[in-house]
N, C-alpha and C positions, 0 to 999 in steps of 0.2 A: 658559467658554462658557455663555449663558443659554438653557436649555431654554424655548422659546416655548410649547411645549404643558405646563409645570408650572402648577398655579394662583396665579396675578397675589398672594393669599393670604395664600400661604406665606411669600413673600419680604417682603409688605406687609400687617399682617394685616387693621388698619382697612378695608384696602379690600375685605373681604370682607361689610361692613354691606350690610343691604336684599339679600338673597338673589348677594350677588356673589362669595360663597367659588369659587363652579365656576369664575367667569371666566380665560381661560388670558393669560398673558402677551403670547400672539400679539394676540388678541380687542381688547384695546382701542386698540394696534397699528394695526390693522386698522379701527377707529372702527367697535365691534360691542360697545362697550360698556354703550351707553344711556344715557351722561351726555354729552352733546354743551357742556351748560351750565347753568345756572343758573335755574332756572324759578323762584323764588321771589327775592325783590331782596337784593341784596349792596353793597359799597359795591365801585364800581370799580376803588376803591385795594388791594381785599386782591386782586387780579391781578400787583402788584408786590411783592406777599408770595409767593416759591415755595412755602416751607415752606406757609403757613398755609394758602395756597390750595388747594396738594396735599394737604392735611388736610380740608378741606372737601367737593373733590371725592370724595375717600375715604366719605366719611359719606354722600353723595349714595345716592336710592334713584334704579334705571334709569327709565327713560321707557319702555322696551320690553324684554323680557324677552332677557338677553344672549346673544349668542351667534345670535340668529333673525333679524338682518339688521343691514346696516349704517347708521350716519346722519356724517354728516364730524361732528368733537369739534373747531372752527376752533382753539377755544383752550385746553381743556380735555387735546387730545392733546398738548402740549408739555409740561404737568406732570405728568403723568402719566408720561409718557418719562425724565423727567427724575427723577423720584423711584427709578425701576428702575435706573438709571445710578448715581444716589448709594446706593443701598443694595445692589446689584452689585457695585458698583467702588470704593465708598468717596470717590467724587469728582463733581463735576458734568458733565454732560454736556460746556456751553461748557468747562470745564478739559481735558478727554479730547480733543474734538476739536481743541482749541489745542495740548496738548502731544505728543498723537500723529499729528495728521494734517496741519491748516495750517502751524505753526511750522516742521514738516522738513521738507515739500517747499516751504512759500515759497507757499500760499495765502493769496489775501488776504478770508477770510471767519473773521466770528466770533460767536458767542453770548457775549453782555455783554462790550458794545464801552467798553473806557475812555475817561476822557474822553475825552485825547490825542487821540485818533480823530473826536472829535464833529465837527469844524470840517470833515470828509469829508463829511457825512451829507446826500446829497440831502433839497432839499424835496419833499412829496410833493402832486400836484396831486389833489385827487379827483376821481371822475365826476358827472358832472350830474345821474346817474340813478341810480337801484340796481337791483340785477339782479334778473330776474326767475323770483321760485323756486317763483310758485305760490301757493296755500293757504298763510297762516303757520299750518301744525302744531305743537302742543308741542316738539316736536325742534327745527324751525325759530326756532321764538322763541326758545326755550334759548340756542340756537347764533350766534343773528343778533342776534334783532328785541325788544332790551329796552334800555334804557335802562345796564343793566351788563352787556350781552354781550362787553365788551371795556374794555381801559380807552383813558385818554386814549394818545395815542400822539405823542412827537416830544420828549419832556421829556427833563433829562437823568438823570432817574430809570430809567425808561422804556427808554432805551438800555444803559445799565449794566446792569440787572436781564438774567437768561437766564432768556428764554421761549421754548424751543426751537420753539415751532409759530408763534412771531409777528415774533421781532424779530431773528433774523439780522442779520448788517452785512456785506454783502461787494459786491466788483464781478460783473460779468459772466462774464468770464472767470477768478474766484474757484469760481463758480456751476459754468460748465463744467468745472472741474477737478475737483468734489466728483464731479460726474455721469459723470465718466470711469469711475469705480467700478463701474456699471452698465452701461456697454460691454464694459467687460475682464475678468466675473468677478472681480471685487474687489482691482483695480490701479490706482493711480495714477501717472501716469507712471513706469509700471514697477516699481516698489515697492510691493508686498504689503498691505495695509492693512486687507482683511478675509478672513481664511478662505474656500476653497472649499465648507467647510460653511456655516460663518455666512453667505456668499453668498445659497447653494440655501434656506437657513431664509428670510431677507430677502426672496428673491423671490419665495418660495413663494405660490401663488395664497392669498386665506383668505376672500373671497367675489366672488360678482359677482353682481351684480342690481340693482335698482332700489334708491337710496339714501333716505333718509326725511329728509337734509336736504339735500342737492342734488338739483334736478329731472334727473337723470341714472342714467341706468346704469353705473356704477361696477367694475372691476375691482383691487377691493384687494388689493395684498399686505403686509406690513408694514412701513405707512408711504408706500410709493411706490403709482403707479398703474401698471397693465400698461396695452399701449396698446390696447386691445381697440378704442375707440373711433376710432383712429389720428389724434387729436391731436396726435401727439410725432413723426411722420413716417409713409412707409407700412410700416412693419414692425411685426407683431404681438406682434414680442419685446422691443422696446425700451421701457424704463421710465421714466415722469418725474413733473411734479406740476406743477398748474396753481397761480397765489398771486395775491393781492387785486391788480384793476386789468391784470389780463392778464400778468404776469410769468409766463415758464417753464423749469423746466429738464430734463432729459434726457437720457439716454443709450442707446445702440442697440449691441446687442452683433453685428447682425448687419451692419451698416456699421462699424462699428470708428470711430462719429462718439457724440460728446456737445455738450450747446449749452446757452447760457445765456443767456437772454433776460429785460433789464431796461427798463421805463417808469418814467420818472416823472410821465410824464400818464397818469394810468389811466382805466380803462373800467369799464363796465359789464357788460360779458359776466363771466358767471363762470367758465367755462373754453371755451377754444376761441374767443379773440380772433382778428378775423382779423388783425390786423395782424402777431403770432407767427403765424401760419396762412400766409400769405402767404409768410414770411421762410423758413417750414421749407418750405414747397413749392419755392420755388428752390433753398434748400442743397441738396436731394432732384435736382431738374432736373441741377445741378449737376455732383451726385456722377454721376447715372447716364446722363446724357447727354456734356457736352462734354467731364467727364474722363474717361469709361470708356469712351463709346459703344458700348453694346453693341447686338446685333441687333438691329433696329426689327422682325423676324418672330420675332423670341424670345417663345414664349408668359408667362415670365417673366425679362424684362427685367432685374430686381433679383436672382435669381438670378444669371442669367448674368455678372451681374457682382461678383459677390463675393471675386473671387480680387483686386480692388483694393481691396481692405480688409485683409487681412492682415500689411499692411507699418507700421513704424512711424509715430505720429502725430505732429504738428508741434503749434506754439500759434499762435493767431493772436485778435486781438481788432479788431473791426468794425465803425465808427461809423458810423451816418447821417450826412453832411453836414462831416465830421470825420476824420482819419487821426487822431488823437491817441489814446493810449493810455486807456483808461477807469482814472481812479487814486482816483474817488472812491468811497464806501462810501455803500450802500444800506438802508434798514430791510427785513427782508423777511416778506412773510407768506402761509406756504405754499410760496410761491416768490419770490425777490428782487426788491426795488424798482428804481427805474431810477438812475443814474448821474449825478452831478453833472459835470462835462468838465473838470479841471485843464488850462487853457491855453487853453481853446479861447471862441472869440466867447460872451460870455451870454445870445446867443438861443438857444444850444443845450442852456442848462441846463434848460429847462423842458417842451419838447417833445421833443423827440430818443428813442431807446432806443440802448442798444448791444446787442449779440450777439456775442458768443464761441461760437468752436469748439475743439473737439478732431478734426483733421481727418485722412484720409490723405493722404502725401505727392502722390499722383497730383494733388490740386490744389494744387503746390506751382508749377506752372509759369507765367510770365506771363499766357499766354494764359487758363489756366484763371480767372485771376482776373480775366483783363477780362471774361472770361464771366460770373464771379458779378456785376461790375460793372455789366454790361448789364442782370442783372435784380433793380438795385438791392436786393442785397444786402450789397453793402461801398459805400464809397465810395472 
């Protein structure tokens, strides 16, 4: 088990250059690092070099002195993660999560997708606009606004390579089975898969306040976001992560619900898409209305109904305009892209999302689901 408060250092030394010996393993975790990206030009292509990259970032001096606030690291937090994992565990991240967690429950999400898999990979529509973050600050350009903040993306380089903070491959309901994690205290359908310690470290808060490269107030913990904001539904304990073009996923330990929400027409908003906004506001209607009904004089409503969560979860997966199962594989960045539709008409490859849950049984009922139906949440 990795000590999040040992220093990042010890384990990696390199990365202790330009006064970063103190930094703790939680901190850049947490994007409290000060290396968000690359302020000086690189060539795009060493982003498909991990090693060399994770060598690079290493030798990086901070933008802001570590550990004194946070700024998102969009692409920088995945090698980073990734280097702690190989010299941890002797293995890479996408291998750990493929042989210990997707392969034996039968997830279909992965970090360095083979080929075989490419001919899944939604096209990705971008938005018209780019979001809007404000002042471009050093932090910001770093992270965004350079000519190498990112490399090319959709090649089959690009795919293959494991860039844990960018290129994920999985569906919707891939997404919501990761996030189940976060509902259940560290269960995936029922099976064990992170410590009740390792949990409590993972969710443990490690800052909140204003961020220096999203124009937002940010409650980080490591790695996910708490929902302070309540993005991710109305509960202030459930954890998720917003990703490029309005993709989201999350989970709620006090609904006993997780969700995964993929476009592949993205947007411009940088978190808090209404169209995810929308979808989580009915599943919430949903839940705490036509299946649980609880007192409409209940000072808290969502209390009062909590004793319908308790009970086992079901799977279920939820197209726009489509019953058909979501079978294709997404890039994802931050949080998963949208779905390509095996079988279904190809006007729904390019606009559509799907959404998966991890639901309780209580909306297992017909009724309940013509009700999610009426507010155009399933089809």
């Amino acid at each position: 088990l990795l000590d999040y408060e040992a220093p990042l250092a010890a384990l990696w030394p390199a990365f202790g250059a330009h006064g970063k010996h103190r930094i703790t393993i939680a901190q850049p975790l947490a994007h409290m690092a000060g290396v968000p990206g690359f302020i000086e030009p690189i060539d795009p292509d060493l982003w498909l070099d991990p090693k060399a990259c994770a060598d690079a970032i290493a030798a990086l001096e901070p933008l802001w002195p570590p550990g004194s606030a946070s700024g998102y690291h969009p692409m920088t937090w995945g090698y980073i993660a990734g280097e702690i994992v190989m010299r941890a565990a002797e293995r890479s991240l996408g291998t750990m999560l493929r042989e210990d967690i997707c392969t034996p429950l039968g997830i279909d999400f992965q970090i360095g997708t083979p080929e075989s898999e490419h001919a899944r990979a939604a096209e990705m529509k971008k938005p018209s606009q780019a979001g809007d973050f404000g002042e471009i600050t050093p932090p910001r350009k770093a992270a965004f606004f350079s000519r190498w903040a990112a490399p090319v993306r959709g090649s089959t380089q690009w795919r293959k390579v494991e860039i844990p903070s960018a290129n994920g491959h999985g569906t919707a309901l891939g997404v919501a089975r990761l996030y189940e994690l976060y509902a259940t205290g560290g269960l995936i359908g029922g099976a064990r898969v992170l410590s009740q310690e390792g949990f409590d470290a993972m969710t443990k808060r490690r800052w909140k306040g204003d961020d220096l490269v999203l124009p937002f107030n940010v409650d980080w913990r490591t790695g996910i976001i708490g929902n302070s904001n309540r993005i991710y539904g109305p509960s202030p304990e459930a954890f998720g992560h917003s990703g490029a073009g309005g993709s989201v996923g999350f989970g709620d330990p006090v609904a006993g619900v997780s969700a995964g929400y993929v476009v592949n027409k993205q947007s411009h908003y940088i978190m808090g898409d209404p169209r995810s906004l929308k979808l989580t506001n009915s599943l919430y209607s949903c839940l705490l209305g036509a299946a649980c009904s609880p007192s409409a004089r209940s000072p808290s409503p969502w209390r009062s109904s909590r004793h319908c969560f308790s009970c086992c979860r079901k799977l279920t997966a939820c197209c726009l305009r489509t019953a058909s199962r979501c079978s294709a594989i997404t890039s994802r960045s931050g949080a998963p892209g949208a779905p390509r539709l095996r079988g279904t008409p190809r006007a729904c490859t390019t606009q559509t999302f799907c959404l998966a849950i991890i639901k309780p049984p209580c909306l297992a009922s017909p009724m309940s689901l013509r009700s999610i139906r009426r507010r155009r949440f399933c089809c």
